[in-house]
N, CA, C and O atoms as a Tripos MOL2 file, in Angstrom:
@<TRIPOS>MOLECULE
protein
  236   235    59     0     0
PROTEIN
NO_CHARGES

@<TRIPOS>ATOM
      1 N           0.8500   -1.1780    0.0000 N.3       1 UNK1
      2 CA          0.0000    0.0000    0.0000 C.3       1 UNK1
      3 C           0.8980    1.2450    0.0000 C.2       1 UNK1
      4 O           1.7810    1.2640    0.8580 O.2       1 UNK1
      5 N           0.7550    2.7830   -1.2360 N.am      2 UNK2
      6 CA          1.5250    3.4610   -1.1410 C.3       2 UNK2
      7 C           1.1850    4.0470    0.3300 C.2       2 UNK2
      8 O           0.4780    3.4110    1.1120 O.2       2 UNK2
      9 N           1.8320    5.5100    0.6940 N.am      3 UNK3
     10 CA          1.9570    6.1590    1.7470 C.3       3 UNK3
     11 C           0.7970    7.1400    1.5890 C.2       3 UNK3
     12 O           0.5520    7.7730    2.6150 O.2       3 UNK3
     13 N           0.0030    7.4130    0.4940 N.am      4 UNK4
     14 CA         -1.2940    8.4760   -0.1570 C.3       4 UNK4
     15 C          -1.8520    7.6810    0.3940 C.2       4 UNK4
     16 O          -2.1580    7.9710    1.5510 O.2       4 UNK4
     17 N          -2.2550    6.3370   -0.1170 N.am      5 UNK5
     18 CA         -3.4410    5.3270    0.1790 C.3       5 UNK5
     19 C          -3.5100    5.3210    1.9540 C.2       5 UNK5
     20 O          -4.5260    5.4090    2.6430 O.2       5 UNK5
     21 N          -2.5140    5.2280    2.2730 N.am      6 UNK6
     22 CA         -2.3260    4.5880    3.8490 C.3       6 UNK6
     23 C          -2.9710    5.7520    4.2830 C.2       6 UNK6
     24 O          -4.0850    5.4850    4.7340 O.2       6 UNK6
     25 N          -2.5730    7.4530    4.3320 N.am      7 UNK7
     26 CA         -3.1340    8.0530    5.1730 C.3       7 UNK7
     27 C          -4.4670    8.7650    4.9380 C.2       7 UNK7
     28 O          -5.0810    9.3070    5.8560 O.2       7 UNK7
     29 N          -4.9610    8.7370    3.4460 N.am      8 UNK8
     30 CA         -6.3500    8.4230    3.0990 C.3       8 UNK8
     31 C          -6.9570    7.8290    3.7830 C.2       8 UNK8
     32 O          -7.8400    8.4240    4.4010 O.2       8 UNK8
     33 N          -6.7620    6.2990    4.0060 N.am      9 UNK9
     34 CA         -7.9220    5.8830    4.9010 C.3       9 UNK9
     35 C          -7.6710    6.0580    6.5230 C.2       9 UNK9
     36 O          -8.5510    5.8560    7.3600 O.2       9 UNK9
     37 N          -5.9960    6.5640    6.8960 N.am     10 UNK10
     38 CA         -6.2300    7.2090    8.2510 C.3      10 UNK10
     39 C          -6.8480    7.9150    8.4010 C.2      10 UNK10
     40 O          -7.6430    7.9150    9.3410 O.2      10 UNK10
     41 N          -6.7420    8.9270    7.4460 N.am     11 UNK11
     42 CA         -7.4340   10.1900    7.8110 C.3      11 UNK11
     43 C          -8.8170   10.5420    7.3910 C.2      11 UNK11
     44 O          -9.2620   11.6870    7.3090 O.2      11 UNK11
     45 N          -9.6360    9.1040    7.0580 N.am     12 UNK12
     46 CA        -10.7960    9.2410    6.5600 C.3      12 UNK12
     47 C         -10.9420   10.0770    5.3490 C.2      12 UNK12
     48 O         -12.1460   10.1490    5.1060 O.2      12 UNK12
     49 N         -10.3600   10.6380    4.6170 N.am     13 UNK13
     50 CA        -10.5710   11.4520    3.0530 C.3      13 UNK13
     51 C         -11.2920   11.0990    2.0290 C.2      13 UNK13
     52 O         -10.7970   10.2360    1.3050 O.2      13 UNK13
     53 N         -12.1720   11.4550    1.7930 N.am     14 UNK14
     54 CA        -12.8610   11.4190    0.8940 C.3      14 UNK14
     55 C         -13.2420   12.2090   -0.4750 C.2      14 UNK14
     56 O         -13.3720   13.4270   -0.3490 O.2      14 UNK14
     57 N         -13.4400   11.6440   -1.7960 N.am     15 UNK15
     58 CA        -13.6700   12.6270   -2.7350 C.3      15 UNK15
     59 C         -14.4790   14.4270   -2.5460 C.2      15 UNK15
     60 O         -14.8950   14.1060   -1.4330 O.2      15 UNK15
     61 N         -14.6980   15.0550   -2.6120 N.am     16 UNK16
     62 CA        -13.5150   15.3740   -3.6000 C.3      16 UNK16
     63 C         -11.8910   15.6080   -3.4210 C.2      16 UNK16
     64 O         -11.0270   16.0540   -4.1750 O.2      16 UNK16
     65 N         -11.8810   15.1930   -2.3190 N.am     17 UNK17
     66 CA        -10.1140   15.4880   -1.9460 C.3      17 UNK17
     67 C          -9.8360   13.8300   -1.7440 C.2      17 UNK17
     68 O         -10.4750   12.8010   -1.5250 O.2      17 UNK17
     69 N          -8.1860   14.3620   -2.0090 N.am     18 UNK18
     70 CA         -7.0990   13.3610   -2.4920 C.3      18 UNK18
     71 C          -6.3050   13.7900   -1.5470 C.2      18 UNK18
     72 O          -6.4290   14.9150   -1.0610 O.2      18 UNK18
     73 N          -5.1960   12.7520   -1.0960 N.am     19 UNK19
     74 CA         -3.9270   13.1990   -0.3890 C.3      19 UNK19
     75 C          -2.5850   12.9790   -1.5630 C.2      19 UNK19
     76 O          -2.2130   11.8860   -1.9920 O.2      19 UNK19
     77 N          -2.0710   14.1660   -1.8850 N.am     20 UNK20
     78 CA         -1.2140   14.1160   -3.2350 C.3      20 UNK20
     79 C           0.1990   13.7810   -2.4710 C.2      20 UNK20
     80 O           1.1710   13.4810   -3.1640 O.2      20 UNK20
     81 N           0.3000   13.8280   -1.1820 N.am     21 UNK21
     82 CA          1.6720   13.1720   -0.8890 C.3      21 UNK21
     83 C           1.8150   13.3010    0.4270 C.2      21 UNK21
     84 O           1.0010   13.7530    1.2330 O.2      21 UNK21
     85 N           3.3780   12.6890    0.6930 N.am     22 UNK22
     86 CA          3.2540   12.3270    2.6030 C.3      22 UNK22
     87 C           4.8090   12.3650    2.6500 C.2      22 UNK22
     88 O           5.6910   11.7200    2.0830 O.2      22 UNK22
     89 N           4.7960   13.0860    3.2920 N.am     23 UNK23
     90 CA          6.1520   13.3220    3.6280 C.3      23 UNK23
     91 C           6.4820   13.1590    5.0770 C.2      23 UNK23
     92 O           5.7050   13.6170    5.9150 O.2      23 UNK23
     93 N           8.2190   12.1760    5.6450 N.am     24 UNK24
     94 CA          8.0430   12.1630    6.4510 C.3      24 UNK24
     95 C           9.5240   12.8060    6.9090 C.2      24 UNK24
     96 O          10.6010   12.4300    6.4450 O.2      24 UNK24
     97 N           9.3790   13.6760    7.7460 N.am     25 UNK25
     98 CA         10.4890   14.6400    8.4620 C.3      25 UNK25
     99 C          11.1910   14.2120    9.8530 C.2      25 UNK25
    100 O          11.0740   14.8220   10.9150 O.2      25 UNK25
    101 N          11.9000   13.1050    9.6420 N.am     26 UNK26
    102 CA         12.7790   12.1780   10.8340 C.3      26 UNK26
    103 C          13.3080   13.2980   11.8350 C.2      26 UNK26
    104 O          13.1590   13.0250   13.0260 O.2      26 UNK26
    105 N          13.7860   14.2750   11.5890 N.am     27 UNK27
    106 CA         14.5230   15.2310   12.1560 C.3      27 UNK27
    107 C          13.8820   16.3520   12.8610 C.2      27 UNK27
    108 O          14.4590   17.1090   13.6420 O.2      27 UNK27
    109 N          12.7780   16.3930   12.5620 N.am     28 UNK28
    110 CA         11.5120   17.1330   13.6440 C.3      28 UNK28
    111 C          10.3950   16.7100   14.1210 C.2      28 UNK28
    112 O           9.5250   17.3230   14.7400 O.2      28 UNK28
    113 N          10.4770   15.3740   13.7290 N.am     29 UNK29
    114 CA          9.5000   13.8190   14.0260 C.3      29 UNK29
    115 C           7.9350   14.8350   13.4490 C.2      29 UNK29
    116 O           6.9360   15.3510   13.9490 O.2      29 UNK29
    117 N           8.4020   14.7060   12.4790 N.am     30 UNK30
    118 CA          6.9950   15.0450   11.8100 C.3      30 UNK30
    119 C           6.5040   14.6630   10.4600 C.2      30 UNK30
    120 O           7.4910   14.4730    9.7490 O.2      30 UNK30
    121 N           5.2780   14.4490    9.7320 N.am     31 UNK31
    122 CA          4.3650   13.8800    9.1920 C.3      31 UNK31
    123 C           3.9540   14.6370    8.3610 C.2      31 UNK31
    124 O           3.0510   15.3100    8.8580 O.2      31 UNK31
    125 N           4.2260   15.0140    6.8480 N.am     32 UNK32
    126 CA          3.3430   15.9400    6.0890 C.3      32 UNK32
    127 C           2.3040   15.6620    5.3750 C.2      32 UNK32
    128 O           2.3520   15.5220    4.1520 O.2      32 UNK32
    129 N           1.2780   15.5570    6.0630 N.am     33 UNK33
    130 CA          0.0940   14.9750    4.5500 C.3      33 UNK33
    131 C          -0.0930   16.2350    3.3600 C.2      33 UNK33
    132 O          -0.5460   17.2900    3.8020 O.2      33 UNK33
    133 N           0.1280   16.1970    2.3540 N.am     34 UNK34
    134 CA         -0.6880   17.2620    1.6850 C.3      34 UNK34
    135 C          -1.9350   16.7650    0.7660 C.2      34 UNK34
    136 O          -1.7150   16.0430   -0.2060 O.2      34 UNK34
    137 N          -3.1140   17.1330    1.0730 N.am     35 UNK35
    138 CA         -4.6670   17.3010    0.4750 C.3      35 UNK35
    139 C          -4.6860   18.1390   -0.5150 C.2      35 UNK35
    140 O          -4.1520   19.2240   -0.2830 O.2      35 UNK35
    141 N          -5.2790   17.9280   -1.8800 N.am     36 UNK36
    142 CA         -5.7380   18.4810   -2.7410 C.3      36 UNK36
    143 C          -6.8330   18.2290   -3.3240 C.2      36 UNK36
    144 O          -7.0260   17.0150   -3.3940 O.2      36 UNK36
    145 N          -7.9030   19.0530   -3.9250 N.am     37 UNK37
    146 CA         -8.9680   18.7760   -4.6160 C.3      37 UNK37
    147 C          -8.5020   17.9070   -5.7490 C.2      37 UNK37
    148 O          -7.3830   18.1220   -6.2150 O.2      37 UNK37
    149 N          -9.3910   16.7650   -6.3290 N.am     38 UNK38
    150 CA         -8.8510   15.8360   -7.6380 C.3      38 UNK38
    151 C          -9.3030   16.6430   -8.4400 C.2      38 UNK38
    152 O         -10.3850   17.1570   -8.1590 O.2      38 UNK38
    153 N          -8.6390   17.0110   -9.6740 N.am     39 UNK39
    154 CA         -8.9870   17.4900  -10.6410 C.3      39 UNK39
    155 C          -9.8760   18.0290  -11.2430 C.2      39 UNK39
    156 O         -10.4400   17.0160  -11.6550 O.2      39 UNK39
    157 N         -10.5320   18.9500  -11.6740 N.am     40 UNK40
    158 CA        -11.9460   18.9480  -12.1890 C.3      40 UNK40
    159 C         -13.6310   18.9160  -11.5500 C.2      40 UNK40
    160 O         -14.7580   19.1700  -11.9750 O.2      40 UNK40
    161 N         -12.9230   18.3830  -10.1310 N.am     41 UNK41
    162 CA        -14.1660   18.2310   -9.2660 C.3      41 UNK41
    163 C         -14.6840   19.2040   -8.6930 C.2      41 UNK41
    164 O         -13.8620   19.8710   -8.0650 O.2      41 UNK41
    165 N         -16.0110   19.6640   -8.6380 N.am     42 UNK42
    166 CA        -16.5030   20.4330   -8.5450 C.3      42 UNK42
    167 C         -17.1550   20.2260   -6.4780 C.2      42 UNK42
    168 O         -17.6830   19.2730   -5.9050 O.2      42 UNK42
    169 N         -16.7820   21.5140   -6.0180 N.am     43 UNK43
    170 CA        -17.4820   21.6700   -4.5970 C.3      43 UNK43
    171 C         -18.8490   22.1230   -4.4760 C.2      43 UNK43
    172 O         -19.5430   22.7220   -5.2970 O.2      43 UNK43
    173 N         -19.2310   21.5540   -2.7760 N.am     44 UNK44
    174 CA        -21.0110   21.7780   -2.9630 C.3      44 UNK44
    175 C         -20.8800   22.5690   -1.5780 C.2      44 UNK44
    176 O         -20.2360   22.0900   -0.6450 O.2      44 UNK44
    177 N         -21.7070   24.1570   -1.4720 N.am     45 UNK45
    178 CA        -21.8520   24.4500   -0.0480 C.3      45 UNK45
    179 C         -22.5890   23.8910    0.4110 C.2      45 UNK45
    180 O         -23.6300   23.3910   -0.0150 O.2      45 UNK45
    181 N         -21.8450   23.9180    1.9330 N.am     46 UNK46
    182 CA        -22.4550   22.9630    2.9580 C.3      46 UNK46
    183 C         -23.5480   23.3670    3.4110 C.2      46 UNK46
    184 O         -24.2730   22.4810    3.8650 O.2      46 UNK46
    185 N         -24.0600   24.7790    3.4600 N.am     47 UNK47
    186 CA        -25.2870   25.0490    4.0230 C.3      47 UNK47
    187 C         -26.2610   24.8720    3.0580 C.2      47 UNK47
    188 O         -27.1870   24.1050    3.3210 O.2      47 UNK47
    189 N         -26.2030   25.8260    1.2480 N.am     48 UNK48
    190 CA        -27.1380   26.0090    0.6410 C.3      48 UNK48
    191 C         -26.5860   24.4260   -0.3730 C.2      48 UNK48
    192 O         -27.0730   24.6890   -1.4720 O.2      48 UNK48
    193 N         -26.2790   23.8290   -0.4390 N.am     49 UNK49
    194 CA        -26.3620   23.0350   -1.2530 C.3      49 UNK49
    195 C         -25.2550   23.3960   -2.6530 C.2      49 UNK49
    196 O         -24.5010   22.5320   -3.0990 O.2      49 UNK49
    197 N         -25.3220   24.7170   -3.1800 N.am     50 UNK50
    198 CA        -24.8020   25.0300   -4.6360 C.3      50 UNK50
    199 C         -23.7120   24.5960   -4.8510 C.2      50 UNK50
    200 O         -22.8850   24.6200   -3.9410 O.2      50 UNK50
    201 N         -23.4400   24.1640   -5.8880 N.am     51 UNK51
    202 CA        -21.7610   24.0630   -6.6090 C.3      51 UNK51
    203 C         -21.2090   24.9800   -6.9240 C.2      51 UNK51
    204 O         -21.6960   25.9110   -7.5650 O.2      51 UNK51
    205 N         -19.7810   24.8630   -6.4270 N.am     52 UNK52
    206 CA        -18.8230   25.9320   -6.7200 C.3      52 UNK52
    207 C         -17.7720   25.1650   -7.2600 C.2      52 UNK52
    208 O         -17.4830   23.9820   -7.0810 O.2      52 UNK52
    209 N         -17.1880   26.1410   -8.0300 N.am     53 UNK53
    210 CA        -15.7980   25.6660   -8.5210 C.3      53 UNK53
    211 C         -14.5210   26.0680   -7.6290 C.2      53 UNK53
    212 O         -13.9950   27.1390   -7.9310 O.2      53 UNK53
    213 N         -14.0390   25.4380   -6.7130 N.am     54 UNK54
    214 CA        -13.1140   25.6400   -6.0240 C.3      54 UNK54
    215 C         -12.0790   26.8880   -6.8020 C.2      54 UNK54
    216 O         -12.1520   26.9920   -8.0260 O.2      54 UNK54
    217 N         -11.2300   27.7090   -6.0950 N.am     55 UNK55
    218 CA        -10.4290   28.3370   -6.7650 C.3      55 UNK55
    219 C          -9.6710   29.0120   -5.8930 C.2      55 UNK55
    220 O          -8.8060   29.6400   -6.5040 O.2      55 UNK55
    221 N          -9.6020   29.1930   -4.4800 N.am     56 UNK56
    222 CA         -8.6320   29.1910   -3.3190 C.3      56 UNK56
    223 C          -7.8260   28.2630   -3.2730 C.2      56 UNK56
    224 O          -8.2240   27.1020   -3.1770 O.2      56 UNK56
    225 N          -6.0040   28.7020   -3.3570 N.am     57 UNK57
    226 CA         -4.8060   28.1020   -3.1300 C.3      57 UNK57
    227 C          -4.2030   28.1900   -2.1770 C.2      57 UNK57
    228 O          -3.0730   27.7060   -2.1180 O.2      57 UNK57
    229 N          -4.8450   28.9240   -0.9930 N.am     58 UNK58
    230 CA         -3.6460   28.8060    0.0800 C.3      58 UNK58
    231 C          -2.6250   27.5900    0.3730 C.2      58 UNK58
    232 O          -2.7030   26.4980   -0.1890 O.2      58 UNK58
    233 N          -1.8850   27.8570    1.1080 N.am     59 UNK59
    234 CA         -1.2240   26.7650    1.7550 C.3      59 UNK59
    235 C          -0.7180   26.6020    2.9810 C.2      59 UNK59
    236 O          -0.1870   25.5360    3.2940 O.2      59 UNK59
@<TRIPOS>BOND
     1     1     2 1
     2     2     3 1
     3     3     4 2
     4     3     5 am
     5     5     6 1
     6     6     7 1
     7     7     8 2
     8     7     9 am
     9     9    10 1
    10    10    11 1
    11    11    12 2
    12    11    13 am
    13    13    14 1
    14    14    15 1
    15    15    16 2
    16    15    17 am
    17    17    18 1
    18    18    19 1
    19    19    20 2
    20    19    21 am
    21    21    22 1
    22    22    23 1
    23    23    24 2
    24    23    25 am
    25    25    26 1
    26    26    27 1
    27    27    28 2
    28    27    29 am
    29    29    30 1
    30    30    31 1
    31    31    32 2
    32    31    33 am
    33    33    34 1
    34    34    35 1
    35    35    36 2
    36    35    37 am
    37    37    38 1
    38    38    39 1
    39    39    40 2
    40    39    41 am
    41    41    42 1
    42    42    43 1
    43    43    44 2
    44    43    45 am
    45    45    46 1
    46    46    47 1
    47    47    48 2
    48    47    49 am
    49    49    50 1
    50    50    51 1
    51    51    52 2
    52    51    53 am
    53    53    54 1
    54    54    55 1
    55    55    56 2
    56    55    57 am
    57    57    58 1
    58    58    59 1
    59    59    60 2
    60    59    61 am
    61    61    62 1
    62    62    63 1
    63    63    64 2
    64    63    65 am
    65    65    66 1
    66    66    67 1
    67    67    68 2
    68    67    69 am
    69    69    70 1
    70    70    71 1
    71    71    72 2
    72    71    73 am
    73    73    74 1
    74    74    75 1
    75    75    76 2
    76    75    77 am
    77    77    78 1
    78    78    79 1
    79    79    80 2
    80    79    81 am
    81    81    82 1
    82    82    83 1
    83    83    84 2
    84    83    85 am
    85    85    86 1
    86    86    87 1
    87    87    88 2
    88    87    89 am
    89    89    90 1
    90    90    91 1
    91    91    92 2
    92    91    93 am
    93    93    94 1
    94    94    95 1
    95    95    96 2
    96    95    97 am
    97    97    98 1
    98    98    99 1
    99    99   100 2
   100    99   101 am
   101   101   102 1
   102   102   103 1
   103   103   104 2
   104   103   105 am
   105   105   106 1
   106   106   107 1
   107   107   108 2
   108   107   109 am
   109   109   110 1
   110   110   111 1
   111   111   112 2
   112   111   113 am
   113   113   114 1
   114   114   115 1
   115   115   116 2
   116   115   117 am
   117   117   118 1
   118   118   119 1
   119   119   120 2
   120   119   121 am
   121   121   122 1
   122   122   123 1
   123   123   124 2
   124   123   125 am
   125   125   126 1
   126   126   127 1
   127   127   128 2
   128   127   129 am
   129   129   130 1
   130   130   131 1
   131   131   132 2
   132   131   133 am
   133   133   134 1
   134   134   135 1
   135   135   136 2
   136   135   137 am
   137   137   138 1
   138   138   139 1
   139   139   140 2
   140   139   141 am
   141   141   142 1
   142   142   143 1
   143   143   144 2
   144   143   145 am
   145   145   146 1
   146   146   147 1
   147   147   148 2
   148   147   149 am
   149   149   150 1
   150   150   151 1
   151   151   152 2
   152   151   153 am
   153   153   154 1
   154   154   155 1
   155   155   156 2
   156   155   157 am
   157   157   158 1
   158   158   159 1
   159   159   160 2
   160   159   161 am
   161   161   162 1
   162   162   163 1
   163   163   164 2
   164   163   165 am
   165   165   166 1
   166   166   167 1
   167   167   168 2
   168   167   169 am
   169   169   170 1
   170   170   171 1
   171   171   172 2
   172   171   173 am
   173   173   174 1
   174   174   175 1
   175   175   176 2
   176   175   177 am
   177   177   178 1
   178   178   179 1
   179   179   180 2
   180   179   181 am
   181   181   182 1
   182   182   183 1
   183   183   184 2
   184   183   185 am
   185   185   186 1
   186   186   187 1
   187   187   188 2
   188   187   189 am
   189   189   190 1
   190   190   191 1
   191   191   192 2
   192   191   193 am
   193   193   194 1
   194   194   195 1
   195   195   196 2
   196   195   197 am
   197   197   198 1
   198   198   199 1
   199   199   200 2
   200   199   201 am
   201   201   202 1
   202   202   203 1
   203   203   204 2
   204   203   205 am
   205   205   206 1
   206   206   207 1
   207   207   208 2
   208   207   209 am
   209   209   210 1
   210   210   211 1
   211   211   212 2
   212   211   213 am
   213   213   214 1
   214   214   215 1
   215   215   216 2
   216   215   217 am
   217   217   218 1
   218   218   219 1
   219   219   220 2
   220   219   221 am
   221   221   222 1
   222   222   223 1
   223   223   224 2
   224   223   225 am
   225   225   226 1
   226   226   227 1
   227   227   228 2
   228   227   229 am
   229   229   230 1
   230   230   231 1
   231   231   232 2
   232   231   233 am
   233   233   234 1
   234   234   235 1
   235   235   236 2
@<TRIPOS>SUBSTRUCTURE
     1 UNK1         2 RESIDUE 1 A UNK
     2 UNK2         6 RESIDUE 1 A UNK
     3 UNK3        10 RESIDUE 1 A UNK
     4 UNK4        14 RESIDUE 1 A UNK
     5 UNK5        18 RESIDUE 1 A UNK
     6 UNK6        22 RESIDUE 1 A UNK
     7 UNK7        26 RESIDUE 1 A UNK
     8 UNK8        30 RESIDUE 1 A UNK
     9 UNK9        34 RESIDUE 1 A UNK
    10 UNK10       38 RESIDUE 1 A UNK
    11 UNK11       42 RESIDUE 1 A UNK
    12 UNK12       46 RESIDUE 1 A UNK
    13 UNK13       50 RESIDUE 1 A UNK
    14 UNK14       54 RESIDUE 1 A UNK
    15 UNK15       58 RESIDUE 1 A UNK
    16 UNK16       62 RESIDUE 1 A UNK
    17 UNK17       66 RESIDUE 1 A UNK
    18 UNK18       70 RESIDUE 1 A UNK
    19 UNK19       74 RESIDUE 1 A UNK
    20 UNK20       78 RESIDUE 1 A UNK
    21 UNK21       82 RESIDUE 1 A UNK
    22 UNK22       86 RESIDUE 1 A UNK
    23 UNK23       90 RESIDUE 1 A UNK
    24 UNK24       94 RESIDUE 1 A UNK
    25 UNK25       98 RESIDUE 1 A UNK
    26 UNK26      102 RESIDUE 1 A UNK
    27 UNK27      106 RESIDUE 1 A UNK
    28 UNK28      110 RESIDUE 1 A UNK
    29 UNK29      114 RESIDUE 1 A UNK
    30 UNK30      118 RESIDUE 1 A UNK
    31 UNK31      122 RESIDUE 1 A UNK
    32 UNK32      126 RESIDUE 1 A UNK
    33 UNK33      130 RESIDUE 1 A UNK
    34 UNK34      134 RESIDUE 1 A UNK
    35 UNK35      138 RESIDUE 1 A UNK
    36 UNK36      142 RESIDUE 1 A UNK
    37 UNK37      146 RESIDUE 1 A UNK
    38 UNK38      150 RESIDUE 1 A UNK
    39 UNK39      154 RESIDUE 1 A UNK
    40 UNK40      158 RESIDUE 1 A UNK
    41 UNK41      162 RESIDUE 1 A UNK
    42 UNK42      166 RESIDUE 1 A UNK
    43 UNK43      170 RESIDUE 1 A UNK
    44 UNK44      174 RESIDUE 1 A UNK
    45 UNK45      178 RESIDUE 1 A UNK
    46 UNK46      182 RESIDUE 1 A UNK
    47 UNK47      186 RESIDUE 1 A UNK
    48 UNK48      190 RESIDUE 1 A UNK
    49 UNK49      194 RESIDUE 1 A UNK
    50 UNK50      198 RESIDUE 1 A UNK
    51 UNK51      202 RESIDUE 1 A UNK
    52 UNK52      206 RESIDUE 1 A UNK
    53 UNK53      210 RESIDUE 1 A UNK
    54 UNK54      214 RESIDUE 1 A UNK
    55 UNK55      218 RESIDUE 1 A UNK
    56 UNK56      222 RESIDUE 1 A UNK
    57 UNK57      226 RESIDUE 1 A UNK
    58 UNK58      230 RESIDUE 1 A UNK
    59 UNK59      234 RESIDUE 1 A UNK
């Protein structure tokens, strides 16, 4: 099982997000998951229901 798959189902993730990688930092005993929307997939607000097209990059 890669290291995406493994903390996907740790971390419960579900479409529309993906975990695009995992990094692990021996030297500050730390764990990087990074989450991204999959491609093309479109978001739904949680209150009214509507689809949005994601388009915030923070990080």
């Amino acid at each position: 099982m890669r290291d995406t798959d493994l903390y996907t189902r740790i971390l419960g993730i579900e479409a529309p997000w993906q975990v695009s990688a995992v990094k692990v930092e021996m030297t500050k005993k730390e764990i990087v998951v990074q989450v991204e929307r999959k491609p093309g997939e479109k978001l739904c607000c949680r209150t009214c229901g509507k689809e949005l097209s994601g388009y915030d990059t923070r990080r």
